[in-house]
N, C-alpha and C positions, 0 to 999 in steps of 0.2 A: 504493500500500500504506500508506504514512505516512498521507495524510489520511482512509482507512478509518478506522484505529487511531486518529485522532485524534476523528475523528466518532463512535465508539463510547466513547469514554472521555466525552466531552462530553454524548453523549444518554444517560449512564449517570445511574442515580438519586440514587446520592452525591451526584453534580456539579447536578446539576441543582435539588437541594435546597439546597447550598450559592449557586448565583447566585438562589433563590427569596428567599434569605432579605438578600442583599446586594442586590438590587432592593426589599425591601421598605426597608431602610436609605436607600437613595439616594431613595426617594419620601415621607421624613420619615413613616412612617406608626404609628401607636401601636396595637404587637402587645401581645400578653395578655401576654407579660414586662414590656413597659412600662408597663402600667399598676399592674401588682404595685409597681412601681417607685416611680411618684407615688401612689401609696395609701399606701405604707410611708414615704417622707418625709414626706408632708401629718400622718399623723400622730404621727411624730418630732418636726415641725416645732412641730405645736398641742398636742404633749406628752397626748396620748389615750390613756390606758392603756384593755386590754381586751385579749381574743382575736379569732385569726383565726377566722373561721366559711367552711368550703365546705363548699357542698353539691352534689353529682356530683362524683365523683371518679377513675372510669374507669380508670389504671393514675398518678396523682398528679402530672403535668406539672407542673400549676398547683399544686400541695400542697406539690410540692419548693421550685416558685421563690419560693413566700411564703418559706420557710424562708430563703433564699438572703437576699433582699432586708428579712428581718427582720433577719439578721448585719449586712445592708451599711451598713444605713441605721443599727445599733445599737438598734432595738426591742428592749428588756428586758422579760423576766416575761410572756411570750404564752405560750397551750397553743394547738397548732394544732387544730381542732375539726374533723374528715371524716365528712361525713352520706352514706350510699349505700346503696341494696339492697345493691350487690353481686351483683346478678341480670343488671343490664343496666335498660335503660327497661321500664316497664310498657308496656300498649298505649296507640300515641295514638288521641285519640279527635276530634282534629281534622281530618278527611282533608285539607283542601285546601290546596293549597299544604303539606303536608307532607314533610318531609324525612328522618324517620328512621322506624324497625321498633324491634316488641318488641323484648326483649331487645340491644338493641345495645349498646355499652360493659361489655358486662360483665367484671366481673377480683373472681374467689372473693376474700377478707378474707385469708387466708394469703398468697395469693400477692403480694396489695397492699402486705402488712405486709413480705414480703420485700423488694419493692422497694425500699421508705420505707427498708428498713436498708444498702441499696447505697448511695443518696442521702443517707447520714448520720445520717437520723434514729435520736436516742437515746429509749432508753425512757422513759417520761415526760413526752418533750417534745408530743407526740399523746393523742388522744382518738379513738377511733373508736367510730361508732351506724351499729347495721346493717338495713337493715331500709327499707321504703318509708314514704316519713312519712307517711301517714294512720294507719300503727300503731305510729312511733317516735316522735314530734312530738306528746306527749301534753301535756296540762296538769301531768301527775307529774312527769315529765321535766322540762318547763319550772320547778316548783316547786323540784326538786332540784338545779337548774343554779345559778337568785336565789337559792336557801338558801344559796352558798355564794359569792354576790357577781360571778357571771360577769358580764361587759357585754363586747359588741363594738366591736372596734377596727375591722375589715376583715369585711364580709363578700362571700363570695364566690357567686352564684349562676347554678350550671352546669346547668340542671334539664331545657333543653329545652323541656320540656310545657308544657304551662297548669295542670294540675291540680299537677302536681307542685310548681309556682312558686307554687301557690297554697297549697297546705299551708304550706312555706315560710317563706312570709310570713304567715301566721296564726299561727305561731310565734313570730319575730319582734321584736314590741315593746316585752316586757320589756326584751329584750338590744340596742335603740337606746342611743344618747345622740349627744348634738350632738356633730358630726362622726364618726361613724360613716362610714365608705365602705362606700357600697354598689354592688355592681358586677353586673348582668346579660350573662352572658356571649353571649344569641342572643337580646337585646333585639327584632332588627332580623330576626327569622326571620320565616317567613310571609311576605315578599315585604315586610316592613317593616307591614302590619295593626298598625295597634290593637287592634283590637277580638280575635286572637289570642296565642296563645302567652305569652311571656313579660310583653308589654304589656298584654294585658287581665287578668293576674293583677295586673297591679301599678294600673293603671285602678280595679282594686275595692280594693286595700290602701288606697288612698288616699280614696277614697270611707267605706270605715269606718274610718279614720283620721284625723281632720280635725285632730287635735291634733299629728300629724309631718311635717312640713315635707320634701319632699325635693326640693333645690336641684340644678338638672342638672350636671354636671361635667364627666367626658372622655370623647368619643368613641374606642373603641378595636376593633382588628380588623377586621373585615368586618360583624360583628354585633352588637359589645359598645355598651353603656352605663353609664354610673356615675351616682352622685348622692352629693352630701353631705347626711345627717341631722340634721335640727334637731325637737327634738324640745319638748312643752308649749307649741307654739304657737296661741297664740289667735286669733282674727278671720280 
């Protein structure tokens, strides 16, 4: 009877979540908290002022921990910046090797903004843009953001698609400067391709970019990537 009850407490979901995450500790591995982590010291460290930028935001996991690891680290003067339909993903248009359906992630702007207010966040400290960025990620937009002196410290990109990561980054370059972090959160989707998903968006950023430097940095999660921004480079 006892090691019933004990074996039903152990293959329970709580527990089991808890030793998922204490095995990923004990195999030194750099989850998407940690790299919020070293993004938010790195630049503490180089003294970078700017905003946080994410975009895909789903119900704010990664939205909260910037907030978390902007207190820890003492990051002053950030507006956190969250880009989303709010619909969930458009459709993908890459079949193979794909991994997700329309609409998935979706979480309505209220109900997001309620959560943001469990997790602390104070009015003001946020920005939210609603909407898929081939209709939000204008040239207007971008004009009214530099009119008013934005530049990114952290950006964060959660986007999935290719299209989507490609809008994205066509947005983008205004709001670089040297050391910017930039972090692709399913760098490594698609069975790891180049030539899809998150990496052939950023395959062509760089191609019509030839003036932004982007130095590789930390490998994190299962699928993530970063890079440090150096930006008016020549040759």
């Amino acid at each position: 009877m006892l090691n019933s009850i004990l074996k039903s407490v152990m293959d329970s979901a709580p527990v089991l979540r808890v030793l998922e995450v204490l095995d990923r500790r004990s195999e030194n591995r750099m989850s998407e908290f940690g790299m919020l982590a070293q993004a938010f010291q790195f630049v503490k460290t180089n003294e970078i002022s700017g905003d946080y930028f994410e975009f895909g935001l789903w119900r704010g996991k990664t939205f909260a921990w910037a907030r978390i690891m902007a207190m820890r680290y003492r990051v002053k003067g950030i507006t956190f910046r969250g880009f989303d339909s709010f619909q969930g993903l458009p459709a993908p248009t890459e079949v193979q090797y794909n991994i997700w359906t329309r609409d998935e992630f979706a979480c309505n702007k209220h109900e997001f903004e309620q959560i943001l207010k469990k997790k602390g966040f104070r009015e003001g400290e946020y920005e939210l843009t609603q909407g898929f960025y081939d209709q939000t990620l204008t040239p207007a937009f971008s004009a009214s953001l530099q009119a008013n002196g934005v530049k990114a410290a952290i950006v964060y990109v959660d986007c999935d698609l290719y299209e989507s990561t490609r809008d994205v980054l066509r947005f983008l370059p205004p709001f670089l400067q040297d050391g910017t972090v930039l972090c692709f959160d399913d760098y490594y989707a698609y069975r790891g391709r180049t030539d899809m998903g998150e990496q052939r968006a950023l395959a062509e950023f760089r191609k019509g970019n030839p003036g932004i430097h982007l130095e590789p940095y930390v490998v994190y999660g299962s699928l993530g990537m970063s890079f440090l921004c150096q930006v008016n480079v020549s040759g």
